[in-house]
C-alpha positions in Angstrom: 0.0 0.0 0.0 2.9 2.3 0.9 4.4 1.8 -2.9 1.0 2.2 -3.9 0.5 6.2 -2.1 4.4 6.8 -3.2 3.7 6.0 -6.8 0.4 8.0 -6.6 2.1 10.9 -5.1 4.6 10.7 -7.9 2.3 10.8 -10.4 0.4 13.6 -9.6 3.7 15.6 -9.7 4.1 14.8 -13.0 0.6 15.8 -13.9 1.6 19.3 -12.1 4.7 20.1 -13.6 3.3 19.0 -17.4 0.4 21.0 -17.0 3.0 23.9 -16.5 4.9 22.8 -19.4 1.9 22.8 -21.9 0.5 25.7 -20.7 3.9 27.7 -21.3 4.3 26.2 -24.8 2.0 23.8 -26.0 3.5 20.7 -28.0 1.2 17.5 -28.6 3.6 15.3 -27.1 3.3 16.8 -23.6 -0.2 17.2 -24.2 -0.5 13.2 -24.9 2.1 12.8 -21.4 -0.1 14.6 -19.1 -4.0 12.9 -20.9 -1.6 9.0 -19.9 -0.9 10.7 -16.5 -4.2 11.6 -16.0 -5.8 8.4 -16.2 -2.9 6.6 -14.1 -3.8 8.6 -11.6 -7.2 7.8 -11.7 -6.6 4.3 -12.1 -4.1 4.6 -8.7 -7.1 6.5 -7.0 -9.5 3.6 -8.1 -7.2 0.9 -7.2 -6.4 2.2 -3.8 -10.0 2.7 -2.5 -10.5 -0.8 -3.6 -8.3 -1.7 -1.5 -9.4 0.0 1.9 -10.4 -2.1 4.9 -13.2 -1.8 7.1 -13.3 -3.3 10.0 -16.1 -3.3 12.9 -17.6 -5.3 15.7 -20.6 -4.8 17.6 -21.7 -6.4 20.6 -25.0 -5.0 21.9 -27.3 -6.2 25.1 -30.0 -4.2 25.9 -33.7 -4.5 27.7 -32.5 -7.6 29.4 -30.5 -9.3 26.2 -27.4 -11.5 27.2 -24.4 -12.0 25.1 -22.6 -14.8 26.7 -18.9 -16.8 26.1 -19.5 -15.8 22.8 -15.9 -14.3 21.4 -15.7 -12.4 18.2 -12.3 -12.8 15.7 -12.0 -10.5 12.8 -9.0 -11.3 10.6 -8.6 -8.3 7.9 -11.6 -6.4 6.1 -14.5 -7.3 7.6 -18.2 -6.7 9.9 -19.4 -8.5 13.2 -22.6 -7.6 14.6 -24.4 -9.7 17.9 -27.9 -7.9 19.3 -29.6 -9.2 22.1 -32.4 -7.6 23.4 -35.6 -7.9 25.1 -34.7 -11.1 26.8 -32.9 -12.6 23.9 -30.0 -15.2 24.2 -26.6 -15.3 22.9 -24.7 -17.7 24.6 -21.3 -20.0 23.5 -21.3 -19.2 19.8 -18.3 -17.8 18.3 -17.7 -16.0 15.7 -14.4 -16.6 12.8 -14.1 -13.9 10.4 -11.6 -13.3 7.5 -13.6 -11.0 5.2 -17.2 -11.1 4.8 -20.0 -9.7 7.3 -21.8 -11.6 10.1 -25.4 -10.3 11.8 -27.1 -12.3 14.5 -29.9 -10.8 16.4 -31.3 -12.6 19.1 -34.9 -10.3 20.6 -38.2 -11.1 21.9 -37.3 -14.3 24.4 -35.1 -15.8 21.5 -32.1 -17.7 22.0 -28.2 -18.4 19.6 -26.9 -21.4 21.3 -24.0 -23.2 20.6 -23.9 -21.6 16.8 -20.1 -20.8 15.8 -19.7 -19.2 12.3 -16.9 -19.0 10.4 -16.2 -16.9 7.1 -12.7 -17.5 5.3 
């Protein structure tokens, strides 16, 4: 990521100091340079966004809920959500995840038991 920004920051120095040069004296090579630097560094921008992580947990108990021995690992990019509320159960059910996005809501007297998940 690192030679990613560099290259990026590079780049749009480039894009500066060409725009100088064909606005001083304007030649169609330049004016080709800066139109290729242009799009690499949109494609930089593009590629580096897709590229971001997000990462969250949430553990909520509320209006009597119970979350329980119920641990929560989050390897890289990825979202963990457990709800319990009015009276609802989560108890002994972990939670393995490398990526993708987990929501478990347990309400109303209901109960997660025993229900690992794991995403890879």
């Amino acid at each position: 990521m690192r030679v990613m920004a560099l290259i990026a920051v590079l780049v749009t120095a480039a894009i500066g100091i060409l725009t100088n040069v064909v606005t001083d004296s304007f030649t169609w090579t330049a004016a080709v340079v800066l139109a290729l630097l242009i799009v690499a560094a949109g494609v930089l921008a593009w590629l580096q966004t897709g590229t971001a992580t997000r990462r969250s947990v949430r553990q909520r108990a509320t209006r009597a809920g119970v979350i329980r021995r119920s641990p929560i690992r989050l390897r890289g990019a990825g979202e963990v959500s457990d709800r319990a509320d009015r009276h609802g159960r989560i108890e002994r059910s972990k939670v393995d995840n490398a990526g993708g996005r987990v929501e478990r809501r347990a309400s109303g007297g209901g109960v997660i038991d025993r229900s690992d998940i794991e995403i890879d």
